[in-house]
C-alpha positions, 0 to 999 in steps of 0.5 A, spaced: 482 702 542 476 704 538 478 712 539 486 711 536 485 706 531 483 711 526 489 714 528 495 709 527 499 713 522 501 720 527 506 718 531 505 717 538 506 724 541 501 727 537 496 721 537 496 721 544 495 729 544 488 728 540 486 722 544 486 727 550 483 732 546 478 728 543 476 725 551 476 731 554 471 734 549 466 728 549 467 726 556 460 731 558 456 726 554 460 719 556 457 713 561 461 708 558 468 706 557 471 701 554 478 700 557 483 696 553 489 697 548 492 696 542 498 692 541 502 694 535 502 694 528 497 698 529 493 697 523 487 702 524 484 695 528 482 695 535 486 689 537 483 688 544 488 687 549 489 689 556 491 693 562 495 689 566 503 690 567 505 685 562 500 689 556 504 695 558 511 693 558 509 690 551 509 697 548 501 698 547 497 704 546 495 708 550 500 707 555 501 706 563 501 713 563 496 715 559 491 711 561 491 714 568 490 720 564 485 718 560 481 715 567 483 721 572 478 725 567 472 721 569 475 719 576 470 724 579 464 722 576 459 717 579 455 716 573 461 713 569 461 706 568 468 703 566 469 696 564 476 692 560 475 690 554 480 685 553 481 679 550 477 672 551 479 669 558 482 675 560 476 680 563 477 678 571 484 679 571 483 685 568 478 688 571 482 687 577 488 691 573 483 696 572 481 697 579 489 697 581 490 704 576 483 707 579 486 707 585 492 709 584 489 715 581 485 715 588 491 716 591 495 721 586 490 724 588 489 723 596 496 726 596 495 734 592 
């Protein structure tokens, strides 16, 4: 959400690239994440929305796909606290969507 809404106006495969190599850089020094997306227009605002299956096929940013790869950076550490930051009356399906991608990132990882 915060970290591609000033990036709006690249076209998905480059934002995507500096959403990573911005993570990438910043993740030394990161306690927190702030997990959500953002449905377009995209604007340049951080609209809020979720993580469960329905945002996804609604064509939100970061997709599935990313959004694994953006979390599997931090899936080692025990010192990151991750949290949705969906919209109102929407936090405890989402923290439930939230701990089904962590695992399957687990698993993915289970299986190398």
């Amino acid at each position: 959400g915060h970290c591609v809404a000033s990036l709006y106006e690249l076209p998905l495969d480059k934002l995507y690239k500096r959403l990573k190599d911005f993570t990438q850089n910043v993740a030394h020094s990161t306690y927190l994440l702030h997990i959500n997306t953002v449905q377009a227009p995209f604007n340049g605002t951080d609209s809020h929305d979720g993580i469960e299956t329905s945002d996804f096929d609604s064509s939100v940013v970061p997709n599935y796909k990313v959004m694994k790869e953006l979390l599997n950076i931090f899936i080692a550490r025990d010192d990151v606290w991750a949290i949705p930051e969906p919209k109102s009356g929407k936090m405890e399906v989402n923290y439930l969507a939230l701990l089904k991608i962590v695992q399957e990132i687990k698993d993915g990882i289970k299986k190398l």
